[in-house]
N, C-alpha and C positions, 0 to 999 in steps of 0.2 A: 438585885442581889438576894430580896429574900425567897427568890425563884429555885437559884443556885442552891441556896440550902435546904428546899423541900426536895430539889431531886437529891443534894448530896444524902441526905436524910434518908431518903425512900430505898435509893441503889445499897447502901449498907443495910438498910431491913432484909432487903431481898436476896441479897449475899446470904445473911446469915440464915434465912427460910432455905434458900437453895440447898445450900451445905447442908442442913439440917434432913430436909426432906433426902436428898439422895443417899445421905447415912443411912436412913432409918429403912429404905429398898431394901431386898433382898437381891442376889444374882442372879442372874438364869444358873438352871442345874445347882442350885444351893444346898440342895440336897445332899444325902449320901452316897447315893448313885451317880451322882457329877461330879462328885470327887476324883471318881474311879471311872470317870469316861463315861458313863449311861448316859449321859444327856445326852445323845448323841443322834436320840429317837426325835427329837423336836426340827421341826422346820427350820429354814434358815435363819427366819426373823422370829421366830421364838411361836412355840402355839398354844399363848398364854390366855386367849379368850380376851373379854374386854376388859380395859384397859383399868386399871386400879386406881385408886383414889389418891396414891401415893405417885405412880408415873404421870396424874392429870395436874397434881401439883409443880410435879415438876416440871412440866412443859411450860403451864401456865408461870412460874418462876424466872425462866428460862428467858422466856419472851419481855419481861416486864423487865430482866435485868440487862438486855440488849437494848431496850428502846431507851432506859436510865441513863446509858453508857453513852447511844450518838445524843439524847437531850445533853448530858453534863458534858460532850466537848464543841456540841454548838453554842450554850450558852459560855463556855468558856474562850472559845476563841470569838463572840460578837463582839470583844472590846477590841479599839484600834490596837493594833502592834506597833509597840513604840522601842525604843531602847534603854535600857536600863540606864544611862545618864538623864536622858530627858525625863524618865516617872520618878527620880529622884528629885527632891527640893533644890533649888539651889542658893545653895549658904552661903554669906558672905565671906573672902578669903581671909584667914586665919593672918591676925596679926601680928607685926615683924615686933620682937622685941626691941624697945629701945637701946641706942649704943649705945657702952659704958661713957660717963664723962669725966672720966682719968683725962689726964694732960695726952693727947693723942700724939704718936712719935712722928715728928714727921718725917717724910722721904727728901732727902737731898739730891738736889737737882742735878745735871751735869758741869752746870756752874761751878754749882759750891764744890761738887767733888775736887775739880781741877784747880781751885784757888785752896783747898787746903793738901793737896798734892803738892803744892809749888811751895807751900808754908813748911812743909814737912822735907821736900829738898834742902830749902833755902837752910832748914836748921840743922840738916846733917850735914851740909857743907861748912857751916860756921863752928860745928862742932867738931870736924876734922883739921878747920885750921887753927881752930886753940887745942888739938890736944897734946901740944908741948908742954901745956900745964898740968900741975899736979893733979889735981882735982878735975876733974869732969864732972856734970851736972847728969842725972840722968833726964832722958825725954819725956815732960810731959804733954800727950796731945793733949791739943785743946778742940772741945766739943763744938760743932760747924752750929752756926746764930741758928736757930728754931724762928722759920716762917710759918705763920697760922696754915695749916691744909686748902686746896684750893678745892671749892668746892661747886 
């Protein structure tokens, strides 16, 4: 790892030497006369004599910031490739909160449905044959027995 960061290290120096040295060049035809087309008297690769102490930086730059670039993606890919769940930890699963312990409602069976249907007949039938009488009671259901949940 502390590999990775003498070249991360090195490759940003030499970013900013590069950047710096090539600002600091001048153009071919920089002049007044290559403003206005004169340069036009120079060879094709420039017939600038030897080479200046500012294009030897930058070459030598140049090179050092290539060979930074395949160092920091070989050292960065020599770790195995895995997938982002596996280099993740694996944490224990988050726990269920506990259920409320209110009196839990229970669900009535097809049992009890059909024995308080039949209760519930029985008592509009008894209530149509007394309704000769004055009064009528009205119907209270009555709530079906609560079985513990099965569980």
């Amino acid at each position: 790892m502390l590999l990775y960061y003498a070249f991360a290290t090195l490759h940003v120096i030499v970013c900013v030497i590069l950047v710096l040295v090539v600002l600091l060049q001048s153009g071919r035809g920089a002049d007044l006369a290559g403003a206005f087309g004169g340069g036009a008297t120079q060879t094709a690769f420039g017939s600038r004599g030897p080479a200046s102490f500012l294009s030897k930086m930058t070459t030598i730059a140049a090179i050092v910031f290539m060979l930074t670039s395949i160092g920091l993606s070989l050292i960065s890919t020599k770790t195995e490739a895995k997938s982002v769940l596996e280099r993740t930890r694996q944490s224990a699963p988050a726990r269920k909160a506990p259920a409320p312990t209110s009196a839990p409602v229970a669900t009535p069976t097809p049992e009890q449905i059909n024995r308080r249907v039949e209760e519930l007949e029985k008592q509009k039938a008894a209530g149509k044959a007394g309704a000769g009488s004055a009064q009528q009671q009205p119907e209270k259901p009555t709530a079906p027995a609560q079985q513990p949940p099965n569980k």
